[in-house]
N, C-alpha and C positions, 0 to 999 in steps of 0.2 A: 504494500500500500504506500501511494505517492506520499509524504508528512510535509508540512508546513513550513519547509525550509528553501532554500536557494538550491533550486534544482541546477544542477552543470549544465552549463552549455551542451557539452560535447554528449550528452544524453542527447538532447534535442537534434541534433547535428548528425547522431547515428542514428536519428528513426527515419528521417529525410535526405539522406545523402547523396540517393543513387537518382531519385527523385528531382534534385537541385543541379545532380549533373546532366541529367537528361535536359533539363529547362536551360540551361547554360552553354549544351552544342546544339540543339537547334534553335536556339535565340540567337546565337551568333552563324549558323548557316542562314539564317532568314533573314538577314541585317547584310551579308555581304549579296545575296538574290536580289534586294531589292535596290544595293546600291549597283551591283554591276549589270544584273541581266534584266529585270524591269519591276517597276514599285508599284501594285497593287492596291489598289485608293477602297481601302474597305473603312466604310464609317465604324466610327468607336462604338458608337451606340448601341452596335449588333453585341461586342466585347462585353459591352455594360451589363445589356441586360442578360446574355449568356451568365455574367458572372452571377448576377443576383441571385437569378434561380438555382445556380450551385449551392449560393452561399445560403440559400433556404432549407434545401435538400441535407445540406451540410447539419446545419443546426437538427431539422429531422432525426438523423442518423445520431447524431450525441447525443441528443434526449432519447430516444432508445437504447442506445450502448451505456448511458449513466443509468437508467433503469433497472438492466439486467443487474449491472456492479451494484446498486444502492440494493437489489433483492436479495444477493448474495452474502452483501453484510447485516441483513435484516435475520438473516436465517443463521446467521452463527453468532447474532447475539441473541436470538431464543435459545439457540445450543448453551451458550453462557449461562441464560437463565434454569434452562430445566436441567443442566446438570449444576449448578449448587439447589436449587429445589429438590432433585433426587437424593443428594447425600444429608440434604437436613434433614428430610423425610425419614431418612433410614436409623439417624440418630434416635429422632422424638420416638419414633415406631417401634423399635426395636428394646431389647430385653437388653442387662446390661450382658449379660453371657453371651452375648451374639457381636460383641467388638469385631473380632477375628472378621469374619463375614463382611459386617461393615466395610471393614477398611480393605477386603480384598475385593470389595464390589465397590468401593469409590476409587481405588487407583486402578482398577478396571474401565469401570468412565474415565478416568484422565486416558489412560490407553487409549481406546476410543475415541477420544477429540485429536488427539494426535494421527491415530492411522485414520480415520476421516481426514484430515487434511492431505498424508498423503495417495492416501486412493484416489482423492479428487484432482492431484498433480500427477496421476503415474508415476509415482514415487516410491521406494519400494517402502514397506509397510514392519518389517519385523523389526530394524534394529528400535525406531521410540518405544516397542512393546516390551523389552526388556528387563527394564526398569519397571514394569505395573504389572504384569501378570504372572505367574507362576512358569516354572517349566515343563509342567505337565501339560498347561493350557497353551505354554507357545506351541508345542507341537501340536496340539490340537485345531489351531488355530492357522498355522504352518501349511495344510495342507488345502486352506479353505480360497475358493475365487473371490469372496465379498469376507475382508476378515471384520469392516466393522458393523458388519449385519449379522458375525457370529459372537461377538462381545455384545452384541445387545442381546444375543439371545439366551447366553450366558447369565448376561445379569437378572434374564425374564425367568430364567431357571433357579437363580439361588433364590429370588422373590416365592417364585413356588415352591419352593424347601423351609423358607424359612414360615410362610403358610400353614403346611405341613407341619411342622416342628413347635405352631402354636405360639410363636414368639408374634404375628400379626394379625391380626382381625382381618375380616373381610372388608373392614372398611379401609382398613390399611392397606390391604393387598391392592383394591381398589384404584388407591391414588397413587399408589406406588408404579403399578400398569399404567395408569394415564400417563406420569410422568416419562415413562419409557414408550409408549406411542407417541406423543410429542416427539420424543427425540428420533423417532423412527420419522417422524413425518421432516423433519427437518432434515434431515440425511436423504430423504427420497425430492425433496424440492431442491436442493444441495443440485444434486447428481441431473433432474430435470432441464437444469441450467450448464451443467456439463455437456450433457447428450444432446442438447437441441441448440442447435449452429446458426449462426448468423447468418441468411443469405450471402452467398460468394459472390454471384452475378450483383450484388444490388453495389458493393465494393465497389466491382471492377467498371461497371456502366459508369459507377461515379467519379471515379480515375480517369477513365478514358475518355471524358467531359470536360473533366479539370483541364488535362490536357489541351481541349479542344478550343477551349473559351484561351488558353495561355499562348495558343498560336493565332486565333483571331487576333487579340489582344498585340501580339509583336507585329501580326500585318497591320493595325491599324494604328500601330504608335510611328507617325509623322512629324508631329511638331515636337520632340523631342530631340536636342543639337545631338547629332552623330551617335556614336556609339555609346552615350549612355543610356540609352534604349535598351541595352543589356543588362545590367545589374539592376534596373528600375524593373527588371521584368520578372526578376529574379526573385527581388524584395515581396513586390506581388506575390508569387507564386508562394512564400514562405507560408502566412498565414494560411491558405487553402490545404495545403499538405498538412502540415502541424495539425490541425483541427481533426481532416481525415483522419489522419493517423494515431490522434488522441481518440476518437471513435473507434479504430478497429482494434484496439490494445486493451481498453478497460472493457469492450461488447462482452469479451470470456475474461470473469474474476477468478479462476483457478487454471492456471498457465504453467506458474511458478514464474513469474515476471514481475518488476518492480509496483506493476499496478496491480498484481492480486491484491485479494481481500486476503488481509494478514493473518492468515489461519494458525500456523505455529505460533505467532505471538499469542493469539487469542488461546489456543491448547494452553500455552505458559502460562496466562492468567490464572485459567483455569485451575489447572495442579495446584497455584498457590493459594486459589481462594480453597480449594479441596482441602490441599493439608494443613490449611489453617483452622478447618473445621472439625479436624480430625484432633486440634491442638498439638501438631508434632514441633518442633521447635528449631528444625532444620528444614529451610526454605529455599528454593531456587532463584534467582534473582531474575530479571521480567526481561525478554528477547529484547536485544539489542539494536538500535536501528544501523542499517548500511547505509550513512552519511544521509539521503535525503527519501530514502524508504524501509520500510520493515515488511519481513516475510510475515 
């Protein structure tokens, strides 16, 4: 996730670069056509209004691509929420003899928000589990295609044991499943926004437009003295790309790119608000930013 800082130049520089070179040779091949083999009198106007309806479309497209990203983080701060709601539950609910349990079904949800963030990057998922689950459950777990729909099920299984074992009420058991459907529901909208892709075609028509208004635009720059009609076309071009390309970066919030939604930071939170509930006294310190974002 982008943070509030002075983002580098040379960030900006490499999302548009190839972009600015293309705008850069044939601005200067259509500058030396018109000076040597003949200059083509096309009113700006056409330039104009070609751009505006870019720059409409444009807007379109980042109020859609911020949508997706602002749903993304909507749904991992319900995760935040119902898993400290699941381990106060299990506190107030629970018998004092039932600690053990407790604490292996809360740093099983911390497990869980962890390999949920990386199942949603294709990342691979066992080494965060190490630290929170047993070694009998990592092989268990080891050999599964969804491991954090099998740590939910997991925890829906000691819920049912501890049931069984009379340490909860039905009204406990109850809200204790709400609380883990919640989280199921949040992991299947998660994943929703994963699996379902941005239009490629709507991209690329928009690119190859950009484009098009950028070349009207060099035919029609006349009263500009000589070859500063290059780098003034250039400067143009900047804002249309940047904007594009902030659209097609933040559209998908689990990439593992400097604009995801900062999943491991928010896992870290987590653990901390967990083992602080657990009152242990040895605490992880909160993810780090990389200069001007955090994962």
């Amino acid at each position: 996730m982008i943070l509030e800082k002075r983002i580098p130049l040379r960030y900006w520089l490499k999302e548009i670069k190839w972009d600015l070179l293309i705008v850069s040779v044939f601005s200067i091949i259509i500058y030396f056509f018109k000076l040597y083999i003949i200059n083509l009198e096309i009113p700006i106007s056409i330039g104009a209004f070609l751009g505006t309806a870019i720059a409409l479309l444009l807007s379109f497209k980042l109020s859609q691509s911020y949508d997706r990203w602002w749903e993304a983080r909507k749904i991992w701060g319900a995760i935040v929420n119902d898993s400290r709601t699941f381990v106060i539950q299990l506190k107030q609910f629970c018998k004092e003899s039932d600690q053990g349990t407790i604490k292996t079904m809360a740093y099983r949800q911390i497990g869980w928000c962890y390999a949920l963030g990386q199942y949603l990057r294709r990342q691979p998922m066992m080494d965060p589990l190490e630290n929170f689950i047993s070694e009998d459950e990592l092989l268990v777990v080891k050999g599964k295609k969804h491991i954090p729909l099998t740590l939910l099920d997991h925890n829906a299984q000691s819920v049912r044991s501890l049931y069984k074992a009379n340490s909860i009420n039905d009204f406990q058991q109850i809200q204790l499943d709400r609380t883990l459907l919640n989280l199921t529901a949040s992991m299947g909208m998660a994943e929703r926004i994963k699996n379902t892709v941005f239009p490629r075609t709507y991209r690329n028509v928009l690119h190859f437009f950009i484009y098009i208004f950028l070349l009207l635009l060099s035919l029609a720059l006349e009263s500009v003295y000589g070859f500063l009609e290059v780098p003034i076309l250039i400067l143009i071009s900047i804002p249309f790309f940047m904007l594009e390309k902030i659209a097609f970066v933040i559209q998908d919030p689990f990439e593992n790119k400097p604009t995801d939604t900062a999943m491991t930071s928010i896992a870290r939170a987590i653990e901390i608000n967990i083992k602080e509930l657990l009152e242990e006294e040895e605490l992880p310190e909160p993810t780090k930013d990389n200069g001007y974002y955090i994962m």
